[in-house]
N, C-alpha and C positions, 0 to 999 in steps of 0.2 A: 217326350217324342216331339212335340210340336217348338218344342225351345230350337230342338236339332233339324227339326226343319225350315226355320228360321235362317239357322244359320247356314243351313245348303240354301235357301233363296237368295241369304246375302252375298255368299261367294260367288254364284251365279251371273248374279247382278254385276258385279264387279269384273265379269271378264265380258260387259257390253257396256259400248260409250255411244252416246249422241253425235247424230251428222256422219258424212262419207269422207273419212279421213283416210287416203292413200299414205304409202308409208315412204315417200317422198316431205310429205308434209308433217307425217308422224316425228320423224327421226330430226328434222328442225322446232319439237316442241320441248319442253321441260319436263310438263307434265300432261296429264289429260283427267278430264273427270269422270267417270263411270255413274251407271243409272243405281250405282247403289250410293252416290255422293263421296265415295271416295277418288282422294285424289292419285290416282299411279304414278310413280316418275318413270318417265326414260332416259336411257342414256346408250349409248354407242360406243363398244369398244373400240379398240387400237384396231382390231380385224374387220371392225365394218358391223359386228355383232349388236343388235339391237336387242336392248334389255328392259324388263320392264320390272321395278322394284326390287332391282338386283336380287330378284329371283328365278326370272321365265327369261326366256329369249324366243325373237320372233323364227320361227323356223320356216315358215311361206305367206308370201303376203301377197295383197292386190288379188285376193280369188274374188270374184265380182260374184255379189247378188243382188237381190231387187233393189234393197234399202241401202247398201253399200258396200262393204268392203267384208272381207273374214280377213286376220293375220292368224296364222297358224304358232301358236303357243308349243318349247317344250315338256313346262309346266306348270301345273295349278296356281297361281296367285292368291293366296291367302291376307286380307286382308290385315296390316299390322293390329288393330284396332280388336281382332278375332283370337291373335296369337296368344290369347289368355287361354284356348282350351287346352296347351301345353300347360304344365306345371308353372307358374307362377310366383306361388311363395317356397323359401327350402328356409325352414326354420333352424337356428343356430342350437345345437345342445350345450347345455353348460352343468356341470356336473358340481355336487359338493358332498362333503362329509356329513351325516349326521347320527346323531345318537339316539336310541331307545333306552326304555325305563329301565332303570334299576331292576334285574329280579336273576331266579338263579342264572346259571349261567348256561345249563341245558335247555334252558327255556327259552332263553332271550330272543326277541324278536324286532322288528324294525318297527318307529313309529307309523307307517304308512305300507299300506298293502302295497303300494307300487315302488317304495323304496327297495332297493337291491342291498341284499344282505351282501356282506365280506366275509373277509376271516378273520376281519380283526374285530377287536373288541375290547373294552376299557374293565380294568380289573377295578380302577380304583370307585369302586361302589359298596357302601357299607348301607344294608338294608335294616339290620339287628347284629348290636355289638354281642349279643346271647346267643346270635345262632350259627350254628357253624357251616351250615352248607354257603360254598362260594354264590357269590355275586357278581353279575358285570353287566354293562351298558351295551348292546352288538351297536358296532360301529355301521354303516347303512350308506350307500349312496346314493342320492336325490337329483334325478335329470331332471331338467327344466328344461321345455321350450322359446327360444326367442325369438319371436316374429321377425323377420328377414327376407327381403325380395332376393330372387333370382336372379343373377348376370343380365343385365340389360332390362329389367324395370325397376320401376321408382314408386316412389308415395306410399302410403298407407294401403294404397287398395293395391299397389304394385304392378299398376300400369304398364305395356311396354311402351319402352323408349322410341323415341320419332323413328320412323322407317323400320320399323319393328324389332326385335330382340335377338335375332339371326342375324342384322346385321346396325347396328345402333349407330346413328347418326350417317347413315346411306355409307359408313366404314373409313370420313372422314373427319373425324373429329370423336370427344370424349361426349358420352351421357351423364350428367349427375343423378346417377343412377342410386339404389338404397335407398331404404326405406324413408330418410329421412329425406332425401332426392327430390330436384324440384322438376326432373325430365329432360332440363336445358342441354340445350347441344353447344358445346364451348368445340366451334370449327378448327381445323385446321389452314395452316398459311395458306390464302387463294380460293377459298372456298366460305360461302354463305348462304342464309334460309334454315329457317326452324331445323329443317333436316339436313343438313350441310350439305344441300343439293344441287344448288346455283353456283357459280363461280362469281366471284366476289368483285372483281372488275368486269365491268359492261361489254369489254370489248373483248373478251374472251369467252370460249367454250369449248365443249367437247368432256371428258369423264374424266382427265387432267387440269382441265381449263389453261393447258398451255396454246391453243390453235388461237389464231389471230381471227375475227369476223372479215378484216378488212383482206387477209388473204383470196386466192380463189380457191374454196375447198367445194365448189359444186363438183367438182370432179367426181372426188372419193361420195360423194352423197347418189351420181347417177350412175358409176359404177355399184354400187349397194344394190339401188334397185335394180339394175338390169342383169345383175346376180339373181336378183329374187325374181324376176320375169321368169329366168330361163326355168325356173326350179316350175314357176305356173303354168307354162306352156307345156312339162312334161308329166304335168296332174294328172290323174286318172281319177276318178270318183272311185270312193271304198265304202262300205256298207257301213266299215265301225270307225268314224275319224276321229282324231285325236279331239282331246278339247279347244276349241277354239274360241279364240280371243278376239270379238267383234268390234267393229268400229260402226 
C-alpha cells in the first residue's frame, strides 16, 4: 500500500513544474522539469497540437491562478522511469525432449513432476533379459524459461528505454533494446539527444526539425495561443475538472 502510494505521489508531482510558464513560452521549450525531477519533453504538432511526452496534449491553457498558470492535460502522464508497473520481463520458452527411467511400460513416468508426458516413448529399454513384461523410457517434454525483456526495455533489470516503452526513442530512432541492451538510442537522419528529442542541427526545430529558426514562424506560435485564449475566455468552472497539468 504505501509503495502505491508513492507512486500516486510521484505521478502527481510530475504533472506540476516550477515558475509561471504561459504556453507561449511553453511551446518554444524542449523540455521542462517537474517537482518530481523528471524531465517532460514537448513538442508541437503540424496542427499547432502541443504535446507532452508524446502522450498528453494540452487541451486549455493560460487558466491563471495565484501561483501561475494550469494547462489543461488530455491525459495522465506516466512517468517513463514508472512504466515498469506494466509487465516488464516476457520470458522466452524453450522446450526439449527428455527421458524417464527404464521401468515397465504401464508405469512409466517423466523424470520431473513438471515435465509433460507424451505419447511417445522409447521401447529400446531392457531392465532383465529373464523378464518378460515390456519396458520403456516415456519420452517427457522439459520447458525452460529464458529471461527476456519486453519490446522497448533493455538490461538485466529491463528497464524502459528513453522516452519510455510506448514509444522508444520519442519514435525516432532504434533502442538497443534486450536483455543484453545497453538502452542507447541510435537517432534517426536530423534528429539528437539521449531520447532522439532535439533536432540535430541548431538551426532547426519543430517535431520534423524541418522549420528554419531564422524564418518568421511567430505567427503560427500566436495563432496557437489565441486558439487557446478563445477556448479560456469561454471556461466555466465545473465541480469535477479534468486532470491538470500545472506550470
Amino acid at each position: 500500500m504505501i509503495f502505491r502510494r508513492l507512486k500516486l505521489r510521484s505521478i502527481l508531482l510530475n504533472h506540476v513544474a516550477l515558475g509561471a510558464v504561459g504556453i507561449t513560452h511553453l511551446i518554444n521549450l524542449d523540455s521542462i522539469r517537474t517537482l518530481d525531477n523528471y524531465r517532460v519533453n514537448i513538442s508541437v504538432s503540424n496542427l499547432g497540437q502541443v504535446r507532452l511526452e508524446n502522450q498528453s496534449s494540452i487541451t486549455q491553457a493560460n487558466i491563471v491562478v495565484r501561483t501561475g498558470f494550469i494547462h489543461r492535460v488530455d491525459k495522465l502522464i506516466v512517468p517513463s522511469y514508472m512504466d515498469v508497473v506494466y509487465p516488464n520481463s516476457c520470458p522466452e520458452i524453450q522446450s526439449r525432449d527428455v527421458q524417464g527411467r527404464c521401468m515397465p511400460c504401464d508405469l512409466r513416468k517423466c523424470p520431473r513432476p513438471t515435465d509433460i508426458m507424451t505419447t511417445r516413448y522409447s521401447r529400446r529399454c531392457v531392465r532383465s533379459m529373464f523378464s518378460y513384461t515390456p519396458y520403456c523410457k516415456a519420452v517427457c517434454r522439459r520447458e525452460t524459461k529464458i529471461r527476456q525483456c519486453c519490446p522497448g526495455f533493455y538490461g538485466r533489470a529491463c528497464l524502459p528505454c528513453p522516452s519510455g516503452f510506448r514509444s522508444p526513442c520519442s519514435g525516432r530512432g532504434q533502442c538497443d533494446a534486450g536483455i543484453l541492451g545497453s538502452g542507447r538510442c541510435k537517432c534517426e537522419a536530423g534528429y539528437a539527444g539521449s531520447a532522439c528529442q532535439m533536432c540535430r542541427e541548431t538551426d532547426k526545430y519543430g517535431p520534423t526539425c524541418t522549420a528554419n529558426r531564422a524564418e518568421p514562424e511567430l505567427s503560427s506560435a500566436y495563432h496557437i495561443e489565441q486558439s487557446l485564449n478563445s477556448l479560456l475566455l469561454s471556461y466555466r468552472a465545473e465541480p469535477d475538472l479534468s486532470f491538470v497539468y500545472e506550470i
